[in-house]
Structures are given as structure tokens and as C-alpha cells.
C-alpha positions, 0 to 999 in steps of 0.5 A: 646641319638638317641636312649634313651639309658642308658650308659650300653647300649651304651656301648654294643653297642660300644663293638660289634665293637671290638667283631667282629675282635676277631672272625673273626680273625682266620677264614678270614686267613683260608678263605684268602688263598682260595680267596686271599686278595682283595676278603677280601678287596671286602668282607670288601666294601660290609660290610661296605655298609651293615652297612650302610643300616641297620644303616639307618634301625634302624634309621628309625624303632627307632631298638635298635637291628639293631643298634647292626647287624649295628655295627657288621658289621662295626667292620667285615668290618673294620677286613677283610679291615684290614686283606687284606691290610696287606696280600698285603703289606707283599708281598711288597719288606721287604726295603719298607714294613716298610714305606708302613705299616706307610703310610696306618696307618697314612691314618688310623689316618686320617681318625680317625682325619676328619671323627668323625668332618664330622659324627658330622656335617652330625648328627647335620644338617641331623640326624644320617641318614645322617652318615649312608647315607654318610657311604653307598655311602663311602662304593661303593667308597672303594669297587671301590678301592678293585676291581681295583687291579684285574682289572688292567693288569700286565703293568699298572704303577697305582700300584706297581707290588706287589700290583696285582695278586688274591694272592690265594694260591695253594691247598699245601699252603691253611691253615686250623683249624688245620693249624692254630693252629699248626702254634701257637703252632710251633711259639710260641716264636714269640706269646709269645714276639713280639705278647704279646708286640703288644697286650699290644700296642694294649692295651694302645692305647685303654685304653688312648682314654678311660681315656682321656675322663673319665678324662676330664668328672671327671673334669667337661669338658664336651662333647666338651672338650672331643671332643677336648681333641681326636681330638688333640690326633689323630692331633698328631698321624697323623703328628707323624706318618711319624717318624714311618716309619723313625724309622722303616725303618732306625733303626729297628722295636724295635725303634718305638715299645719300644719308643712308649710303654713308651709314652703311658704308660706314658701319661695314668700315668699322668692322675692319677696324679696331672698334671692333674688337669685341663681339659688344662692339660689333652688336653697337655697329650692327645697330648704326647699321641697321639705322642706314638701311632703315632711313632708306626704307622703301627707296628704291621703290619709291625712286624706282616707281618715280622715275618710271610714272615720269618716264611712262608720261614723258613717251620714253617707257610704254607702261612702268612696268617697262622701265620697272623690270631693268630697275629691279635687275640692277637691285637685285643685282646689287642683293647677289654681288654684294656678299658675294664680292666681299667674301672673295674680298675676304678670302683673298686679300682680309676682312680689313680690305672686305670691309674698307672696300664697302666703306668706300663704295658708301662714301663715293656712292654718297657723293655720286647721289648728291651730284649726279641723281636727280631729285623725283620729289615733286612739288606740291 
């Protein structure tokens, strides 16, 4: 509305976002090699400012075009910050890998949970300068953040041990292209099992935050119920996402990634039915929804990171960054396709058939985990 835009281009301007990760994946895991995880980590801070400061230009200029370079590089900043502290905590002892993915993920989602109320509040009294502002001067607190750990020497107790060291490979263990591409090719198997049930995670975590509002707009809810509907989604994601680590860490990484494919999958199908009839009922299955995706809090990091520390030791990828790069372009894949495919479900056929559609991905998923992924948990 800032901007008088139609809700094609609001739309675009939303896409850029997803469209940066996509292309970023493969060459940040060529380039992390070479400079290691917190220089992507320092990299991420310095987009993230960027975004801001050009946020703030197009606010000024009224710029449509700024708009879209300041969602890019906020969707670059996100992709490299999310890359780095994966490559960090996949070098975390495999006992307590599970737990420290989960609780980066449940900080994720509550960031997800506070800052979308904050943003509102500083547009509503300081216009969406005010958001951009606020994002800058976050932005030199998260660059702080990624600095600390080289700055830190071996003794300190601030972090743990794996969390310091630059990370960068020597030159026999520095990936390329062509590297990149064999490692996809060699590990196949692992792209074609645990990588496509990632993806379609991925998928419907993307697809209910989308029917969820589109729902809630067809009944003639309206901005705030929409509003309400996401915020109680991600109240439950976050308080559901200590369960992830629990699950994960005691039980196998199977145990939250089956579990959490049915919830989705379900929820997004009830959608489509006449539960949901009502704005209430649909805020009751944002929440059943919100449960599934915070169960599988930090699992494709933590599944992800699992396969490539295994991979890297087996010979079959020279670093884990390697294997990393193809893993996080199928998920982040999966984060683009998934609202994208459902709205041109529901623009050519129904919401019904949108939402059945994702109720069956969930299902088949489901089942595709329990008997073809292998289980990474190792025993103690």
C-alpha cells in the first residue's frame, strides 16, 4: 500500500526474497571453503545493513525498483547467515548437534514470532522508515555477533570450542563447480530420500502460511484475522520446538520429520474442508499447524549436516560444504514451489483441490520417510 502497488507486484516483490537463496545456494558452499563460516556469517550482517539502507532509499524516493535490490539483499543475507551457522554447528560433537540445530531454529521462530508485531508497530507510528532504520541498526548488532568468534581466543569459555577457528579448508579440501556437481552425482541416494522429503517439508511449511491467509481472506476475516491467525501459528511453532530437539536427539531424526510431514499435510487438508468454515476454526488449525512445523525445528539442518559429516568421512564429499550447497537448493526449493504451486492450484482448479493436494504430499511424504530415508542418529 506504501508503494501503491497492485498485488502482482507485491507479489514479486515478496518472490525476490525466496529467489536470492535459490541462487546463492551452490556458490556460497564453493565460497565458504575458501573463507570459512563466520566470514559468511560477517558477509550476511553487511547484507542485512545493506538492505536496510537501500530500504530506506526507496522509502525516501518512493523507488519501486530499490525496493525489489532491498528485498534481494535481505533474502542473501538470510541465505548466507543460514548457510554459516549450519557449517558451525555441523562441526558440533553429533550427541549435541540435534539439540543445538533445534535451539537455533526455535530462536528462528521467535524472531518469526516478535519481529512481524515490532515491524508493525514501528510502520504504524514511524512509517516503514522506521523498519528499515530498526533493520540497519540490527544489522551492526548481528555483524558484532559474527565477528566475535574469531576474535575470541581458544581459551575463552563464552563459546564452545567448535564454535571457534576460521573453518577455512585447505586447498586439497576446497570444493568447486565441478566438485559440486560430483558430490550430487555421487550421493545421489541421499538428494533422492532424505533431500526430496526435506524439499517437500520445506514445501508445505511455505504452502500453510499461504492457505492460512487465503482461507481466512475467503472468509471474510480480514487483515487482523490473518494477522492473528500467523501469530498463533508461530506461538505454537515456537513453544513446540524444544520437542524437536527431544525427538531428535533421543529417538531418531525420523521421529520428528515423519510426525511433522503428517501435521502439515493435515492441517493444509482441513483447510479444504468444511472444519473450516469459520475464521475461529481456521485460527484452531493455524495452531495444529504450527505444531508440525515446530516438531521439525532445525531438522533439515540437523539431517543435512548429518549426512554431509558422514559423507565428508566416507571420501564421498571433499568438505561439507560440498554435499551442503545441492541440500539447501532443494530446500529452499521446496520454500519457492510451495506457495507458488498452491496459488496456481487455487487459481486454476479450487482452494479444495490446493489444499488436498498438500494433504497428500504430507501423507505420501510421510510414508516415503518412514521406509526409504535412513536414520543419521548415531548410537552413543
Amino acid at each position: 500500500q506504501h508503494y501503491g502497488l497492485n498485488a502482482a507486484r507485491a507479489g514479486l516483490a515478496s518472490a525476490c526474497m525466496f529467489m536470492s537463496p535459490v541462487i546463492l545456494d551452490l556458490p556460497q558452499n564453493i565460497i565458504a571453503d575458501k573463507v570459512g563460516p563466520h566470514a559468511l556469517g560477517i558477509a550476511a550482517a553487511l547484507c542485512l545493513i545493506g538492505a536496510g539502507v537501500v530500504g530506506v532509499a526507496a522509502d525516501v524516493l518512493s523507488c519501486f525498483p530499490l525496493l525489489l535490490l532491498a528485498r534481494i539483499f535481505n533474502g542473501c543475507g538470510q541465505s548466507l547467515w543460514q548457510m554459516s551457522r549450519v557449517l558451525i554447528l555441523a562441526r558440533a560433537p553429533s550427541k549435541i548437534r540435534a539439540t543445538a540445530m533445534a535451539t537455533v531454529g526455535g530462536m528462528q521462530r521467535l524472531g518469526s514470532l516478535i519481529c512481524p508485531m515490532l515491524g508493525s508497530a514501528l510502520a504504524l507510528h514511524f512509517t516503514i522508515y522506521g523498519v528499515f532504520v530498526a533493520q540497519i541498526l540490527l544489522g551492526f548488532m548481528v555483524l558484532l555477533l559474527a565477528v566475535l568468534p574469531v576474535l575470541l581466543p581458544e581459551t575463552t569459555k563464552l563459546v564452545p570450542r567448535f564454535v571457534l577457528g576460521s573453518g577455512v579448508k585447505s586447498a586439497d579440501k576446497q570444493t568447486s563447480v565441478r566438485g559440486t556437481l560430483r558430490c550430487a552425482v555421487r550421493n545421489w541416494r541421499d538428494f533422492a530420500t532424505a533431500g526430496l522429503a526435506s524439499l517437500m517439508l520445506a514445501w508445505l511449511r511455505q504452502a500453510k502460511d499461504f492457505l492460512i491467509v487465503l482461507k481466512i481472506n475467503q472468509l471474510g476475516g480480514g487483515p487482523a484475522m490473518s494477522g492473528l491467525a500467523v501469530t498463533l501459528a508461530y506461538v505454537f511453532d515456537f513453544s513446540c520446538s524444544p520437542v524437536a530437539g527431544v525427538l531428535m536427539s533421543r529417538f531418531g531424526r525420523k521421529f520428528s520429520l515423519a510426525p511433522a510431514l503428517l501435521m502439515l499435510g493435515l492441517a493444509c487438508g482441513l483447510l479444504g474442508t468444511d472444519l473450516a468454515s469459520t475464521p475461529h476454526s481456521v485460527l484452531a488449525i493455524a495452531c495444529l499447524a504450527g505444531a508440525g512445523n515446530g516438531i521439525s525445528s532445525g531438522l533439515g539442518m540437523t539431517l543435512g549436516s548429518d549426512i554431509a559429516v558422514l559423507r565428508e568421512q566416507e571420501g564421498l564429499a571433499i568438505s561439507k560444504s560440498e554435499f551442503l550447497g545441492p541440500w539447501r537448493e532443494m530446500q529452499d526449493c521446496g520454500m519457492l514451489l510451495g506457495p507458488a504451486i498452491s496459488g496456481a492450484l487455487v487459481t486454476v482448479f479450487s482452494f479444495p483441490v490446493a489444499a488436498a493436494t498438500c494433504a497428500a504430499i504430507g501423507s505420501g511424504a510421510a510414508l516415503f520417510t518412514a521406509w526409504s530415508v535412513e536414520e543419521t542418529l548415531q548410537p552413543e
